[in-house]
C-alpha positions in Angstrom: 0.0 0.0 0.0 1.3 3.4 -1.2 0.7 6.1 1.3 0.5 9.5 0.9 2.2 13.0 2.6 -0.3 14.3 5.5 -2.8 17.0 4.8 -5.6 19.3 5.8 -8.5 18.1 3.5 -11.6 20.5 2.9 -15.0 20.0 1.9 -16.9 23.0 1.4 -20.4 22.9 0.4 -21.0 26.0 -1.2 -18.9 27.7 -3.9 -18.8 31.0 -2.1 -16.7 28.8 1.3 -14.3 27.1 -2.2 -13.1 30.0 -3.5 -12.4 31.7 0.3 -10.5 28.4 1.5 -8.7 28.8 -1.6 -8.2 32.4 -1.1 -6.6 32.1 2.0 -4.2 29.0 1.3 -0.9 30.7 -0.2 -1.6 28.5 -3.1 -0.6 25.3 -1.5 -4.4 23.8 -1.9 -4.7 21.0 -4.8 -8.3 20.9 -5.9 -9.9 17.4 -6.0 -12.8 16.9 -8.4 -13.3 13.0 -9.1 -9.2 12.0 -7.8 -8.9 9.5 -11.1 -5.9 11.8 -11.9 -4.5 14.2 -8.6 -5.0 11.1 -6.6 -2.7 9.2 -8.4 -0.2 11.9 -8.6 -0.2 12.3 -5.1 0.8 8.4 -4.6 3.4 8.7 -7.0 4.7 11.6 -5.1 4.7 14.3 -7.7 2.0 15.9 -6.0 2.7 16.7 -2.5 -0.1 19.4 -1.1 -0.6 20.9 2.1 -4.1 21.3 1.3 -6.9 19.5 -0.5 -9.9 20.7 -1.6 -12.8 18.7 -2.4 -15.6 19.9 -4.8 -17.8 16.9 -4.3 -20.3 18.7 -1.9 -21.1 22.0 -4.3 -24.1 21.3 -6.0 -23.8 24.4 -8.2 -21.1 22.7 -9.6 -22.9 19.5 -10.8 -25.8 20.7 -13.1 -26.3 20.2 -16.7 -28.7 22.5 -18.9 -29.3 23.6 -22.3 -31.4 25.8 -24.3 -30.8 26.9 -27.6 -30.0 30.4 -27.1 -27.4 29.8 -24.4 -26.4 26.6 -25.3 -25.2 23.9 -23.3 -23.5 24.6 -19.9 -22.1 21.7 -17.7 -21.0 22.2 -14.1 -17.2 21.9 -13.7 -18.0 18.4 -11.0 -20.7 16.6 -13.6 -19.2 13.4 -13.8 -18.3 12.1 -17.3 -20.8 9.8 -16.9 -23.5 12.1 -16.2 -23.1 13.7 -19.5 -22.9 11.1 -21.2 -26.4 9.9 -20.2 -27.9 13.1 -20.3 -30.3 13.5 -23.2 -29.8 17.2 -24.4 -25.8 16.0 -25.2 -26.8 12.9 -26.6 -29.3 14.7 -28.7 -27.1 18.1 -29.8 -23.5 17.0 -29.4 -22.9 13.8 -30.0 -19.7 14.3 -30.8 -18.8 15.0 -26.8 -20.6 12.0 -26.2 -17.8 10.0 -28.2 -15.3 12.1 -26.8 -16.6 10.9 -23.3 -16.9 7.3 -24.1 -13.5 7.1 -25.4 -12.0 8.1 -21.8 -10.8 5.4 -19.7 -13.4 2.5 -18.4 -17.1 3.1 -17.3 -15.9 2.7 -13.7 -13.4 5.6 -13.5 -16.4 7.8 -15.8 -18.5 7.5 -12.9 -16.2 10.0 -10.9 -13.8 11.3 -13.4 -15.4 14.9 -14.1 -15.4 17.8 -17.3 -13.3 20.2 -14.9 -10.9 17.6 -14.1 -10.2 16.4 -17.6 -9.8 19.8 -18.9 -7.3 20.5 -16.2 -5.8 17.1 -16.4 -2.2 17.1 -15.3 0.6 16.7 -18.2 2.4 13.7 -19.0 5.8 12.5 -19.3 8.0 9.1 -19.1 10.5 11.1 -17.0 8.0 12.5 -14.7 5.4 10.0 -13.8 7.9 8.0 -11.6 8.4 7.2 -7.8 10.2 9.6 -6.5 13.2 7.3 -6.4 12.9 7.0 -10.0 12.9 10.8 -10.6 15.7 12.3 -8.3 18.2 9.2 -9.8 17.5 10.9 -13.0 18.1 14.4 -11.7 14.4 15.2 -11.9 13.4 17.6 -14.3 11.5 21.4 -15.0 8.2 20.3 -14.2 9.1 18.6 -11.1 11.1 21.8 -9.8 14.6 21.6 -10.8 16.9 20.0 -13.7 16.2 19.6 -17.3 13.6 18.4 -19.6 15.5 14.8 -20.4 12.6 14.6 -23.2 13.9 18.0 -25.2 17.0 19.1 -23.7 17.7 21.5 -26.2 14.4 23.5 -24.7 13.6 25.8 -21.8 10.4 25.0 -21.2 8.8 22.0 -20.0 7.3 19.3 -23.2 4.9 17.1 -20.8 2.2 16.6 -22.9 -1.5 17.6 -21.9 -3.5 14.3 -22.9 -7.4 15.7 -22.2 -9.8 13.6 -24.8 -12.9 16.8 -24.4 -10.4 19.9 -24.7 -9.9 19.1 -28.5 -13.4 18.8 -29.4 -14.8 21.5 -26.8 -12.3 24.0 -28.7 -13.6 23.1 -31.6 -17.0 23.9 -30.5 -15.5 27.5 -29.6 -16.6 26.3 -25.7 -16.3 29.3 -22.8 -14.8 28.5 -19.7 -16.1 30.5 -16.4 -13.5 31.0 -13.5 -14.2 32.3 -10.2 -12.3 33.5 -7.3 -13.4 34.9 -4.0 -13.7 38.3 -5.2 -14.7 38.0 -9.4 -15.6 36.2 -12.2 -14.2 36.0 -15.9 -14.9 34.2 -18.8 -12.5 33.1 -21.2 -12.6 31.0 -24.6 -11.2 27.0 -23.6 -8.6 27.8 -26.5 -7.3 30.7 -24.4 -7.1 28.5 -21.1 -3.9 26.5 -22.1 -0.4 27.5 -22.2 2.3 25.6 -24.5 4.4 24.6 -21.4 3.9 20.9 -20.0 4.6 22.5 -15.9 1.9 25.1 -16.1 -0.5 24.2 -19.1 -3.6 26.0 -17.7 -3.9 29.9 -17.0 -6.0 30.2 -13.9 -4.4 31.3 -10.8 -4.1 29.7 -7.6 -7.1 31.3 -6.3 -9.5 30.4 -9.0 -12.0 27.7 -9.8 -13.1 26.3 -12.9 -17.2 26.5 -12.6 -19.0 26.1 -16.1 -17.9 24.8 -19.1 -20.6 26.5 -21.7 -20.6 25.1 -25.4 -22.8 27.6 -27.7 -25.4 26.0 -29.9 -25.3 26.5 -33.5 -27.4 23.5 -36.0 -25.2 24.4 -38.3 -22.2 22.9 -36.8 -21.6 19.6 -37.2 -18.3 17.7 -35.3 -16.6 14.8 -34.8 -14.2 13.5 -32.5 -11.3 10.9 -33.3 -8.8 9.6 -30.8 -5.9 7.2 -30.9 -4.2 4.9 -28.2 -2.4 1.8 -27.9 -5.9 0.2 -26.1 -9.3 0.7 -26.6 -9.6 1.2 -23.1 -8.2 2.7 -20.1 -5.2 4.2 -22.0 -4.6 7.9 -22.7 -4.6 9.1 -26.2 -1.4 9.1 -28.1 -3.3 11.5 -31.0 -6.4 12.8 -31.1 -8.5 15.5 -32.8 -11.8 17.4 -32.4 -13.1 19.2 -35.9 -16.4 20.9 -36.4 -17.5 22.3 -39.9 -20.3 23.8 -41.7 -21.2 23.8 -44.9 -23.0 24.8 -47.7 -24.8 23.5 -50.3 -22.9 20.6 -52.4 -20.2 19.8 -49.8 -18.9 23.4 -49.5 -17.2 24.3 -46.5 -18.2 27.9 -45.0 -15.9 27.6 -42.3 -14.1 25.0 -40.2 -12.3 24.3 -36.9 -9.6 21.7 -36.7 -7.4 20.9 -33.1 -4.8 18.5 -32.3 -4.5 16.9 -29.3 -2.2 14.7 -26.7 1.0 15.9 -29.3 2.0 18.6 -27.0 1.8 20.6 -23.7 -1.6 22.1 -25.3 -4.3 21.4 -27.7 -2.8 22.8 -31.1 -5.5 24.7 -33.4 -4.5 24.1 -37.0 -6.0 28.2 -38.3 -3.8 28.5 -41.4 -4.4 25.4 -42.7 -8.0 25.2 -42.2 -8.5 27.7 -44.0 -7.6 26.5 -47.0 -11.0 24.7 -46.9 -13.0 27.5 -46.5 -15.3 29.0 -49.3 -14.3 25.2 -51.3 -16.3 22.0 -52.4 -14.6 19.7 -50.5 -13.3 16.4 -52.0 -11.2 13.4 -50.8 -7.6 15.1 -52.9 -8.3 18.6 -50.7 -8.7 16.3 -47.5 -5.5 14.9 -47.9 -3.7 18.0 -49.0 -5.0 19.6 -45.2 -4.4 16.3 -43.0 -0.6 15.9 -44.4 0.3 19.8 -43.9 -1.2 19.1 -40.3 0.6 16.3 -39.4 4.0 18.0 -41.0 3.3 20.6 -38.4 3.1 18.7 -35.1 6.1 17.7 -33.3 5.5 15.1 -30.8 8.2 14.5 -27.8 9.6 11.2 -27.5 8.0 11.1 -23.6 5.3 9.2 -24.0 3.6 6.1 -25.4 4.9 5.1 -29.4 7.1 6.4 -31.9 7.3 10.4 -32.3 7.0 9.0 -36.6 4.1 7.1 -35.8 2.0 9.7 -34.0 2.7 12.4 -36.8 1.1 10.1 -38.9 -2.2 9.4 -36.4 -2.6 13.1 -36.4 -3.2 12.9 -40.4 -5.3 9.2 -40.4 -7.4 10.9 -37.3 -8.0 14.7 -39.4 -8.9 12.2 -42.6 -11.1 10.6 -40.7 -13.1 13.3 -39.0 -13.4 15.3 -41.9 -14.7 12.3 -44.1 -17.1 12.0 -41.4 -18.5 15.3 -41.8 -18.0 16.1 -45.1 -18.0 13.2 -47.2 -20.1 11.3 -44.7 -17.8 7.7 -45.7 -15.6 5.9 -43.4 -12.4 6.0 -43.0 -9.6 4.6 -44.7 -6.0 4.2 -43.1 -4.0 3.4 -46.1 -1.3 5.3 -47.6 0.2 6.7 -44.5 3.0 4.5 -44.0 
Protein backbone atom coordinates (compact mmCIF):
# COMPACT_ATOMS: atom_id res chain seq x y z
CA UNK A 1 0.00 0.00 0.00
CA UNK A 2 1.31 3.42 -1.19
CA UNK A 3 0.68 6.09 1.34
CA UNK A 4 0.50 9.53 0.89
CA UNK A 5 2.15 12.97 2.61
CA UNK A 6 -0.32 14.29 5.53
CA UNK A 7 -2.78 16.97 4.79
CA UNK A 8 -5.60 19.27 5.79
CA UNK A 9 -8.49 18.09 3.53
CA UNK A 10 -11.61 20.46 2.94
CA UNK A 11 -14.99 19.98 1.92
CA UNK A 12 -16.86 22.99 1.43
CA UNK A 13 -20.37 22.87 0.43
CA UNK A 14 -21.00 26.04 -1.16
CA UNK A 15 -18.94 27.72 -3.89
CA UNK A 16 -18.77 30.99 -2.06
CA UNK A 17 -16.73 28.78 1.29
CA UNK A 18 -14.35 27.06 -2.16
CA UNK A 19 -13.13 29.98 -3.52
CA UNK A 20 -12.41 31.66 0.26
CA UNK A 21 -10.46 28.40 1.50
CA UNK A 22 -8.72 28.80 -1.62
CA UNK A 23 -8.15 32.44 -1.13
CA UNK A 24 -6.65 32.07 2.02
CA UNK A 25 -4.19 29.01 1.34
CA UNK A 26 -0.95 30.67 -0.25
CA UNK A 27 -1.57 28.45 -3.11
CA UNK A 28 -0.59 25.30 -1.46
CA UNK A 29 -4.38 23.82 -1.92
CA UNK A 30 -4.74 21.00 -4.76
CA UNK A 31 -8.29 20.92 -5.86
CA UNK A 32 -9.85 17.42 -6.01
CA UNK A 33 -12.77 16.91 -8.43
CA UNK A 34 -13.30 12.96 -9.06
CA UNK A 35 -9.25 11.97 -7.80
CA UNK A 36 -8.89 9.51 -11.13
CA UNK A 37 -5.90 11.84 -11.90
CA UNK A 38 -4.47 14.16 -8.62
CA UNK A 39 -4.95 11.07 -6.56
CA UNK A 40 -2.68 9.16 -8.45
CA UNK A 41 -0.22 11.89 -8.56
CA UNK A 42 -0.24 12.34 -5.14
CA UNK A 43 0.84 8.43 -4.58
CA UNK A 44 3.42 8.75 -7.01
CA UNK A 45 4.68 11.60 -5.13
CA UNK A 46 4.70 14.31 -7.74
CA UNK A 47 1.98 15.89 -6.02
CA UNK A 48 2.66 16.71 -2.54
CA UNK A 49 -0.11 19.45 -1.15
CA UNK A 50 -0.63 20.87 2.12
CA UNK A 51 -4.13 21.33 1.28
CA UNK A 52 -6.92 19.45 -0.52
CA UNK A 53 -9.95 20.73 -1.64
CA UNK A 54 -12.77 18.74 -2.35
CA UNK A 55 -15.62 19.87 -4.84
CA UNK A 56 -17.78 16.87 -4.29
CA UNK A 57 -20.27 18.67 -1.87
CA UNK A 58 -21.09 21.99 -4.26
CA UNK A 59 -24.10 21.27 -5.97
CA UNK A 60 -23.77 24.36 -8.19
CA UNK A 61 -21.08 22.68 -9.62
CA UNK A 62 -22.87 19.53 -10.75
CA UNK A 63 -25.78 20.68 -13.11
CA UNK A 64 -26.29 20.24 -16.70
CA UNK A 65 -28.69 22.48 -18.87
CA UNK A 66 -29.32 23.57 -22.25
CA UNK A 67 -31.38 25.83 -24.29
CA UNK A 68 -30.76 26.85 -27.65
CA UNK A 69 -30.05 30.44 -27.10
CA UNK A 70 -27.44 29.80 -24.43
CA UNK A 71 -26.40 26.59 -25.28
CA UNK A 72 -25.23 23.87 -23.35
CA UNK A 73 -23.47 24.61 -19.87
CA UNK A 74 -22.08 21.66 -17.68
CA UNK A 75 -21.04 22.24 -14.13
CA UNK A 76 -17.22 21.87 -13.66
CA UNK A 77 -18.02 18.38 -11.01
CA UNK A 78 -20.67 16.59 -13.60
CA UNK A 79 -19.15 13.38 -13.85
CA UNK A 80 -18.33 12.10 -17.30
CA UNK A 81 -20.80 9.79 -16.92
CA UNK A 82 -23.52 12.06 -16.22
CA UNK A 83 -23.12 13.66 -19.52
CA UNK A 84 -22.95 11.08 -21.18
CA UNK A 85 -26.35 9.93 -20.19
CA UNK A 86 -27.92 13.08 -20.35
CA UNK A 87 -30.30 13.51 -23.16
CA UNK A 88 -29.81 17.24 -24.43
CA UNK A 89 -25.85 15.96 -25.19
CA UNK A 90 -26.84 12.94 -26.64
CA UNK A 91 -29.32 14.71 -28.75
CA UNK A 92 -27.10 18.07 -29.82
CA UNK A 93 -23.50 16.99 -29.39
CA UNK A 94 -22.86 13.80 -30.00
CA UNK A 95 -19.68 14.30 -30.77
CA UNK A 96 -18.85 14.98 -26.78
CA UNK A 97 -20.61 12.01 -26.19
CA UNK A 98 -17.81 10.02 -28.21
CA UNK A 99 -15.27 12.10 -26.81
CA UNK A 100 -16.56 10.89 -23.29
CA UNK A 101 -16.87 7.31 -24.05
CA UNK A 102 -13.49 7.05 -25.42
CA UNK A 103 -12.00 8.09 -21.79
CA UNK A 104 -10.79 5.39 -19.67
CA UNK A 105 -13.39 2.50 -18.36
CA UNK A 106 -17.09 3.10 -17.32
CA UNK A 107 -15.90 2.65 -13.65
CA UNK A 108 -13.38 5.63 -13.54
CA UNK A 109 -16.42 7.81 -15.85
CA UNK A 110 -18.53 7.48 -12.86
CA UNK A 111 -16.15 9.96 -10.91
CA UNK A 112 -13.77 11.30 -13.39
CA UNK A 113 -15.40 14.86 -14.08
CA UNK A 114 -15.37 17.77 -17.30
CA UNK A 115 -13.29 20.22 -14.87
CA UNK A 116 -10.92 17.58 -14.13
CA UNK A 117 -10.23 16.36 -17.65
CA UNK A 118 -9.81 19.84 -18.94
CA UNK A 119 -7.29 20.45 -16.19
CA UNK A 120 -5.82 17.06 -16.41
CA UNK A 121 -2.15 17.11 -15.30
CA UNK A 122 0.56 16.74 -18.16
CA UNK A 123 2.38 13.68 -18.98
CA UNK A 124 5.78 12.49 -19.26
CA UNK A 125 8.01 9.11 -19.13
CA UNK A 126 10.47 11.15 -16.99
CA UNK A 127 7.96 12.54 -14.71
CA UNK A 128 5.43 10.01 -13.77
CA UNK A 129 7.88 7.99 -11.62
CA UNK A 130 8.44 7.16 -7.82
CA UNK A 131 10.21 9.62 -6.53
CA UNK A 132 13.15 7.26 -6.36
CA UNK A 133 12.89 7.03 -9.97
CA UNK A 134 12.92 10.81 -10.59
CA UNK A 135 15.65 12.32 -8.35
CA UNK A 136 18.20 9.19 -9.81
CA UNK A 137 17.54 10.93 -12.98
CA UNK A 138 18.09 14.39 -11.71
CA UNK A 139 14.39 15.22 -11.92
CA UNK A 140 13.43 17.60 -14.30
CA UNK A 141 11.49 21.35 -14.99
CA UNK A 142 8.23 20.30 -14.22
CA UNK A 143 9.11 18.60 -11.11
CA UNK A 144 11.06 21.76 -9.82
CA UNK A 145 14.63 21.58 -10.79
CA UNK A 146 16.90 19.95 -13.68
CA UNK A 147 16.15 19.57 -17.29
CA UNK A 148 13.57 18.37 -19.55
CA UNK A 149 15.54 14.83 -20.43
CA UNK A 150 12.61 14.56 -23.21
CA UNK A 151 13.93 18.02 -25.15
CA UNK A 152 17.02 19.07 -23.72
CA UNK A 153 17.74 21.47 -26.17
CA UNK A 154 14.38 23.53 -24.73
CA UNK A 155 13.63 25.78 -21.79
CA UNK A 156 10.39 24.96 -21.19
CA UNK A 157 8.75 21.98 -20.01
CA UNK A 158 7.34 19.30 -23.18
CA UNK A 159 4.88 17.09 -20.82
CA UNK A 160 2.25 16.61 -22.89
CA UNK A 161 -1.50 17.55 -21.88
CA UNK A 162 -3.49 14.27 -22.87
CA UNK A 163 -7.42 15.73 -22.20
CA UNK A 164 -9.79 13.56 -24.80
CA UNK A 165 -12.91 16.83 -24.37
CA UNK A 166 -10.35 19.89 -24.73
CA UNK A 167 -9.88 19.05 -28.54
CA UNK A 168 -13.40 18.75 -29.39
CA UNK A 169 -14.81 21.47 -26.81
CA UNK A 170 -12.26 24.02 -28.68
CA UNK A 171 -13.59 23.07 -31.56
CA UNK A 172 -16.96 23.87 -30.48
CA UNK A 173 -15.46 27.50 -29.63
CA UNK A 174 -16.56 26.34 -25.65
CA UNK A 175 -16.29 29.29 -22.77
CA UNK A 176 -14.85 28.46 -19.71
CA UNK A 177 -16.12 30.52 -16.36
CA UNK A 178 -13.52 31.01 -13.45
CA UNK A 179 -14.24 32.30 -10.17
CA UNK A 180 -12.32 33.54 -7.31
CA UNK A 181 -13.40 34.94 -3.99
CA UNK A 182 -13.70 38.26 -5.22
CA UNK A 183 -14.73 37.98 -9.35
CA UNK A 184 -15.60 36.18 -12.24
CA UNK A 185 -14.22 35.97 -15.90
CA UNK A 186 -14.92 34.24 -18.79
CA UNK A 187 -12.49 33.05 -21.16
CA UNK A 188 -12.56 31.00 -24.60
CA UNK A 189 -11.24 27.02 -23.57
CA UNK A 190 -8.56 27.84 -26.46
CA UNK A 191 -7.27 30.74 -24.43
CA UNK A 192 -7.13 28.50 -21.05
CA UNK A 193 -3.91 26.51 -22.11
CA UNK A 194 -0.37 27.45 -22.24
CA UNK A 195 2.28 25.61 -24.49
CA UNK A 196 4.40 24.58 -21.42
CA UNK A 197 3.94 20.94 -20.01
CA UNK A 198 4.57 22.45 -15.86
CA UNK A 199 1.86 25.11 -16.07
CA UNK A 200 -0.53 24.16 -19.09
CA UNK A 201 -3.62 25.98 -17.69
CA UNK A 202 -3.95 29.90 -17.00
CA UNK A 203 -5.97 30.16 -13.92
CA UNK A 204 -4.37 31.30 -10.80
CA UNK A 205 -4.12 29.71 -7.59
CA UNK A 206 -7.14 31.32 -6.29
CA UNK A 207 -9.50 30.43 -8.96
CA UNK A 208 -11.98 27.66 -9.79
CA UNK A 209 -13.10 26.25 -12.95
CA UNK A 210 -17.17 26.50 -12.58
CA UNK A 211 -19.04 26.14 -16.06
CA UNK A 212 -17.90 24.81 -19.10
CA UNK A 213 -20.60 26.51 -21.75
CA UNK A 214 -20.57 25.08 -25.40
CA UNK A 215 -22.76 27.60 -27.66
CA UNK A 216 -25.43 25.95 -29.88
CA UNK A 217 -25.27 26.51 -33.47
CA UNK A 218 -27.43 23.52 -35.96
CA UNK A 219 -25.16 24.43 -38.33
CA UNK A 220 -22.24 22.89 -36.77
CA UNK A 221 -21.63 19.61 -37.17
CA UNK A 222 -18.35 17.67 -35.26
CA UNK A 223 -16.55 14.76 -34.81
CA UNK A 224 -14.24 13.46 -32.52
CA UNK A 225 -11.27 10.86 -33.26
CA UNK A 226 -8.79 9.57 -30.85
CA UNK A 227 -5.87 7.22 -30.95
CA UNK A 228 -4.16 4.86 -28.16
CA UNK A 229 -2.42 1.79 -27.92
CA UNK A 230 -5.85 0.17 -26.13
CA UNK A 231 -9.28 0.67 -26.60
CA UNK A 232 -9.64 1.17 -23.14
CA UNK A 233 -8.16 2.68 -20.11
CA UNK A 234 -5.24 4.19 -22.01
CA UNK A 235 -4.64 7.93 -22.70
CA UNK A 236 -4.62 9.09 -26.22
CA UNK A 237 -1.39 9.12 -28.14
CA UNK A 238 -3.27 11.51 -30.96
CA UNK A 239 -6.44 12.81 -31.06
CA UNK A 240 -8.52 15.54 -32.85
CA UNK A 241 -11.81 17.37 -32.41
CA UNK A 242 -13.12 19.16 -35.89
CA UNK A 243 -16.36 20.90 -36.45
CA UNK A 244 -17.49 22.31 -39.85
CA UNK A 245 -20.34 23.82 -41.68
CA UNK A 246 -21.23 23.77 -44.91
CA UNK A 247 -23.00 24.83 -47.66
CA UNK A 248 -24.84 23.48 -50.31
CA UNK A 249 -22.86 20.65 -52.44
CA UNK A 250 -20.20 19.81 -49.79
CA UNK A 251 -18.89 23.40 -49.49
CA UNK A 252 -17.18 24.33 -46.52
CA UNK A 253 -18.21 27.87 -44.97
CA UNK A 254 -15.86 27.59 -42.33
CA UNK A 255 -14.12 25.01 -40.19
CA UNK A 256 -12.34 24.32 -36.93
CA UNK A 257 -9.56 21.71 -36.69
CA UNK A 258 -7.40 20.86 -33.10
CA UNK A 259 -4.84 18.53 -32.28
CA UNK A 260 -4.50 16.92 -29.27
CA UNK A 261 -2.20 14.65 -26.75
CA UNK A 262 1.01 15.92 -29.30
CA UNK A 263 2.03 18.59 -27.04
CA UNK A 264 1.84 20.58 -23.71
CA UNK A 265 -1.59 22.06 -25.27
CA UNK A 266 -4.28 21.36 -27.73
CA UNK A 267 -2.79 22.82 -31.15
CA UNK A 268 -5.53 24.75 -33.37
CA UNK A 269 -4.48 24.13 -37.00
CA UNK A 270 -5.97 28.20 -38.26
CA UNK A 271 -3.75 28.45 -41.43
CA UNK A 272 -4.35 25.43 -42.72
CA UNK A 273 -8.03 25.21 -42.20
CA UNK A 274 -8.52 27.72 -43.99
CA UNK A 275 -7.58 26.47 -47.01
CA UNK A 276 -10.98 24.68 -46.89
CA UNK A 277 -13.04 27.55 -46.48
CA UNK A 278 -15.32 29.03 -49.29
CA UNK A 279 -14.29 25.22 -51.31
CA UNK A 280 -16.27 22.03 -52.41
CA UNK A 281 -14.56 19.69 -50.47
CA UNK A 282 -13.29 16.42 -52.00
CA UNK A 283 -11.19 13.38 -50.75
CA UNK A 284 -7.59 15.10 -52.89
CA UNK A 285 -8.30 18.57 -50.72
CA UNK A 286 -8.72 16.29 -47.52
CA UNK A 287 -5.46 14.90 -47.94
CA UNK A 288 -3.68 17.95 -48.96
CA UNK A 289 -4.97 19.59 -45.24
CA UNK A 290 -4.42 16.31 -42.96
CA UNK A 291 -0.57 15.89 -44.36
CA UNK A 292 0.30 19.81 -43.94
CA UNK A 293 -1.21 19.13 -40.35
CA UNK A 294 0.56 16.28 -39.35
CA UNK A 295 3.96 17.99 -40.96
CA UNK A 296 3.28 20.60 -38.42
CA UNK A 297 3.06 18.65 -35.13
CA UNK A 298 6.10 17.70 -33.32
CA UNK A 299 5.48 15.09 -30.78
CA UNK A 300 8.16 14.48 -27.76
CA UNK A 301 9.60 11.18 -27.49
CA UNK A 302 8.04 11.11 -23.60
CA UNK A 303 5.33 9.19 -23.98
CA UNK A 304 3.58 6.09 -25.43
CA UNK A 305 4.90 5.10 -29.40
CA UNK A 306 7.10 6.40 -31.88
CA UNK A 307 7.30 10.44 -32.29
CA UNK A 308 7.01 8.96 -36.58
CA UNK A 309 4.13 7.14 -35.84
CA UNK A 310 1.97 9.67 -33.99
CA UNK A 311 2.74 12.40 -36.79
CA UNK A 312 1.08 10.12 -38.89
CA UNK A 313 -2.19 9.35 -36.39
CA UNK A 314 -2.57 13.05 -36.40
CA UNK A 315 -3.25 12.92 -40.37
CA UNK A 316 -5.27 9.25 -40.41
CA UNK A 317 -7.39 10.89 -37.27
CA UNK A 318 -7.99 14.68 -39.37
CA UNK A 319 -8.88 12.24 -42.58
CA UNK A 320 -11.14 10.59 -40.70
CA UNK A 321 -13.12 13.33 -39.03
CA UNK A 322 -13.37 15.26 -41.86
CA UNK A 323 -14.67 12.34 -44.13
CA UNK A 324 -17.14 11.96 -41.37
CA UNK A 325 -18.49 15.34 -41.75
CA UNK A 326 -17.99 16.10 -45.09
CA UNK A 327 -18.00 13.23 -47.25
CA UNK A 328 -20.13 11.35 -44.74
CA UNK A 329 -17.84 7.67 -45.67
CA UNK A 330 -15.58 5.87 -43.40
CA UNK A 331 -12.44 6.04 -42.96
CA UNK A 332 -9.57 4.62 -44.70
CA UNK A 333 -5.99 4.22 -43.06
CA UNK A 334 -4.05 3.41 -46.08
CA UNK A 335 -1.25 5.26 -47.61
CA UNK A 336 0.19 6.72 -44.46
CA UNK A 337 3.05 4.47 -44.01
Amino acid sequence: MIRLNKFEFHSPTSLNDAVNILSSSNGETKILAGGTDVLVGMKQGVLQPKHILWLGKIKELQKISFSIKDGLKIGAMCTLAEIEQNENVKKYFPSIIDAVKSIASPQIRNSATIGGNLCLNTRCFYYDQSDFWRTSLGNCLKYGDGICHAAPELSRCTAVFSSDLAPILIALNSVVELQDANSTRKISLEQFYNDDGKNHVLFNAKELLTTITIPFNPEIKSAHQKMRMRNSIDFAIANAGVAVSLREKNVCNEVKIVVGAVSSKPIIATEVSKKLEGKEITEQLIQQVAIEISSLIHPMPNVDSAVSYRKKMVRALVERALRKLIMNTGSNFKNYF
